[in-house]
C-alpha positions, -999 to 999 in steps of 0.1 A, spaced: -63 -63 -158 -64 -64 -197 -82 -27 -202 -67 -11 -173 -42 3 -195 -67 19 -214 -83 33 -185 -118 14 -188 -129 -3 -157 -150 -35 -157 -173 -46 -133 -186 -74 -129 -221 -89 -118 -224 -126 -113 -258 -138 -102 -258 -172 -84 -293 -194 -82 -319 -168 -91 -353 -175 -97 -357 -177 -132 -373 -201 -157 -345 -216 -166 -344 -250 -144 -379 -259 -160 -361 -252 -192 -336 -278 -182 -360 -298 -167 -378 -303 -201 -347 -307 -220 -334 -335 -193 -368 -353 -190 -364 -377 -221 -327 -387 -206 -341 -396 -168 -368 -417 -186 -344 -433 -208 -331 -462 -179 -301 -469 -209 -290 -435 -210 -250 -435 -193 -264 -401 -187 -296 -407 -164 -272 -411 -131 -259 -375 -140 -291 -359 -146 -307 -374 -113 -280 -359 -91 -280 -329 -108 -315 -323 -106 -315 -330 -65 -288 -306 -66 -309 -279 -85 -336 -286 -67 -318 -281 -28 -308 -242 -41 -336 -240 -54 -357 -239 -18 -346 -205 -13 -340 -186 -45 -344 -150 -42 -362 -130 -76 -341 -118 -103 -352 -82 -86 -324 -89 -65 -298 -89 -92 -311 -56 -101 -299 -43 -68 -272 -52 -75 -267 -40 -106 -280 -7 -90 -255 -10 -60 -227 -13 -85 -239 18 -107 -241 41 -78 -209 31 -64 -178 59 -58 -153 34 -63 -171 0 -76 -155 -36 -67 -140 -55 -95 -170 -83 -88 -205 -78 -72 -223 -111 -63 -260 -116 -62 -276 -151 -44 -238 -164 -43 -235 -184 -8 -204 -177 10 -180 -211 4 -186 -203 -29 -174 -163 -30 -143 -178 -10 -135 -206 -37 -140 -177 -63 -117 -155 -46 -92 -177 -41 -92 -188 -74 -94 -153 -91 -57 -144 -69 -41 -179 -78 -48 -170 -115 -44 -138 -112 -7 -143 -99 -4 -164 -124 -14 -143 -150 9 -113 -139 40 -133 -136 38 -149 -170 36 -114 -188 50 -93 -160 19 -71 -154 27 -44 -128 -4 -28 -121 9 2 -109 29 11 -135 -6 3 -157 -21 30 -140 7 57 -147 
């Protein structure tokens, strides 16, 4: 909405639970906290790590956010937001949120998109 004006486009490419290195990162970093039976933390960490570990399961590569990626490039006319590994519930809850805020956003400083494209 912001760079329309200027006539740039932006495209988006969120990637949801890809396999990547990054929950043994986390893992690591979190391991001294789910030792530590004190921490007000451990609680937190323990859920969060059954969480991770449910998506986990079935994570595709990140190849497939290269597709992605490619799908957007080679697009005519490319969508605002390209999802890769992004269950469903969770594109709705985006989408939904994105036109709530959206709304919001254009009432507040009276964005007419149409007259940004003129």
């Amino acid at each position: 909405m912001e760079l329309a004006p200027f006539g740039i486009q932006v495209v988006l490419v969120e990637p949801g639970a890809i396999k990547t290195r990054f929950d043994d990162t986390a893992q690591a970093l979190a391991r001294n906290i789910l030792l530590n039976s004190a921490s007000p933390y451990r609680s937190l960490y323990k859920h969060s790590n059954q969480f991770a570990a449910r998506m986990r399961k079935d994570e595709p590569g990140p190849d497939m956010v290269s597709e992605v990626i490619e799908r957007g490039i080679k697009a005519i006319r490319p969508k605002a937001r390209y999802f890769a590994a992004v269950p469903f519930s969770s594109k709705l809850v985006i989408h939904v949120r994105d036109f709530v805020w959206g709304s919001v956003l254009k009432q507040m400083f009276k964005i007419n998109p149409l007259e940004m494209l003129s």
